[in-house]
C-alpha positions in Angstrom: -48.4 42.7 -105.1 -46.5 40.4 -106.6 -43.9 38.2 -104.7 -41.1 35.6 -106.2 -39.0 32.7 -105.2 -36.0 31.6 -106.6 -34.7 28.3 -106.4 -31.0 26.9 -108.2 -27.8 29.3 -107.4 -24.4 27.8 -106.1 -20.8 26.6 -107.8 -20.1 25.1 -110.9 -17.4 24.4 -112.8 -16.8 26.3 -116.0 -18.5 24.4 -119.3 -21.3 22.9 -117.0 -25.2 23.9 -116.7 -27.2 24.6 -113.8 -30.9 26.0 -113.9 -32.6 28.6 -111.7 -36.4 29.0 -111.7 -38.6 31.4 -110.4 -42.0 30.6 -109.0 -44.5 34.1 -109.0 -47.5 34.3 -106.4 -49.4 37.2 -105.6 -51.6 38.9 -108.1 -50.2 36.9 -111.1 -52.7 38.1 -113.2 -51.2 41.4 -113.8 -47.9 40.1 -114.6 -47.2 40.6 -118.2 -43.2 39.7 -118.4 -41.2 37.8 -116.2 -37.3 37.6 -116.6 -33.8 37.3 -115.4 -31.6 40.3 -114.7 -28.0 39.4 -113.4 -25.4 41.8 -111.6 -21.9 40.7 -111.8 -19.2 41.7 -109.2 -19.2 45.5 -109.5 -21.4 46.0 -112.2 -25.4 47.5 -112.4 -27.6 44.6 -112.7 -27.9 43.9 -116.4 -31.1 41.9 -118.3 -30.1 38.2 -118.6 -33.4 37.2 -120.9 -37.2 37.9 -120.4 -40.5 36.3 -121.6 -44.0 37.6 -122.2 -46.9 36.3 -121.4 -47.2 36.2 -125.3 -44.2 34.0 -125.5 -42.1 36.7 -127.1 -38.3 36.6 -125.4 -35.7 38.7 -125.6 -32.2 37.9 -124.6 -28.8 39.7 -123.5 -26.1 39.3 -126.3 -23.6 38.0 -123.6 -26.7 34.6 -123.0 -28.0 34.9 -126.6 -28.1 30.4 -127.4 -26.8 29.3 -124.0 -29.5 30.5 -121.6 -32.6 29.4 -122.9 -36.1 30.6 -121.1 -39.2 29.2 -120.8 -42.4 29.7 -118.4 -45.4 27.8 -117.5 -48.4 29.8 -117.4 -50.7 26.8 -115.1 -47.9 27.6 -112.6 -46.3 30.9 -113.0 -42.9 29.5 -112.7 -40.0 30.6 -115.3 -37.1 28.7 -115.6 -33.9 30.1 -117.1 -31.6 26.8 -118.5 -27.7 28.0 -117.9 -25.4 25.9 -120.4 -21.9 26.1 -121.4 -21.3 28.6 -118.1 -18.3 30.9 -118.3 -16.7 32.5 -115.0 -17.8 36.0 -116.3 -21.7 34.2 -115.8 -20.8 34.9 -111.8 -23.1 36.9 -110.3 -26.1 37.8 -108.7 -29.3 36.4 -110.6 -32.8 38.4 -109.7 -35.8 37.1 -110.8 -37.8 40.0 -112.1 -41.6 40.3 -112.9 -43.6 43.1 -114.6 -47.0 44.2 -114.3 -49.0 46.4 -115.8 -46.3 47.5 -117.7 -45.0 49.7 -115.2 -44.6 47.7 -111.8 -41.7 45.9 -111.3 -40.3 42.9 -108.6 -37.8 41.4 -107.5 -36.7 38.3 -106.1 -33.7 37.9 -103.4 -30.9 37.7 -106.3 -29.4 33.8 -104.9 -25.3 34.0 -105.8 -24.0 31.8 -108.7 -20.4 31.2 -108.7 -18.9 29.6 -111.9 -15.3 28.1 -111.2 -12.5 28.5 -114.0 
C-alpha cells in the first residue's frame, strides 16, 4: 500500500501561483510514476502532469509551460508549481501514484479555487 498527503489547495486570484505537493509513504519502492490528475466542476478527473521515477514527465496540453513538476526521490514528495492560474485551473487536484504499473492511489483531491 501506498498512501499520500497533499498539502497547498485554497483561493487565488487569477494570474497568480500557488504550489501543491504530495508527500508518498507506504511501500514507496514500488511506486514508478507519481502525478497530478485534476477534476474540474462537472467534468471526469483529467491528468494534470506526471513524472517517472526516470524523470520522464508528461503533461496535459491545457498545463503544458505553466505547471511545472518535479520530485524528490530522498523524500518521495512531488510538487506540482501552478503559475499564471486561470479560473478554468478550478478544481479538484488528486495526487496520484503508480506502482507496479498497474496499481494506482489517490490522495483526498484538496479544492483549488482561482478567482477571476
Amino acid at each position: 500500500q501506498v498512501q499520500l498527503v497533499e498539502s497547498g489547495g485554497g483561493l487565488v486570484q487569477a494570474g497568480g501561483a500557488l504550489r501543491l505537493s504530495c508527500a508518498a509513504s507506504g511501500r514507496t519502492f514500488s511506486v514508478d510514476r507519481m502525478g497530478w490528475f485534476r477534476q474540474a466542476p462537472g467534468d471526469q478527473r483529467d491528468l494534470g502532469a506526471t513524472i517517472k521515477t526516470s524523470g520522464e514527465i508528461e503533461y496535459a496540453d491545457s498545463v503544458k509551460g505553466r505547471f511545472p513538476i518535479s520530485k524528490d526521490s530522498v523524500k518521495d514528495t512531488v510538487t506540482l508549481q501552478m503559475n499564471s492560474l486561470k479560473p478554468e485551473d478550478t478544481g479538484l487536484y488528486y495526487c496520484h501514484a503508480c506502482a507496479f504499473g498497474d496499481f494506482h492511489y489517490w490522495g483526498q483531491g484538496p479544492q483549488f479555487t482561482v478567482s477571476s
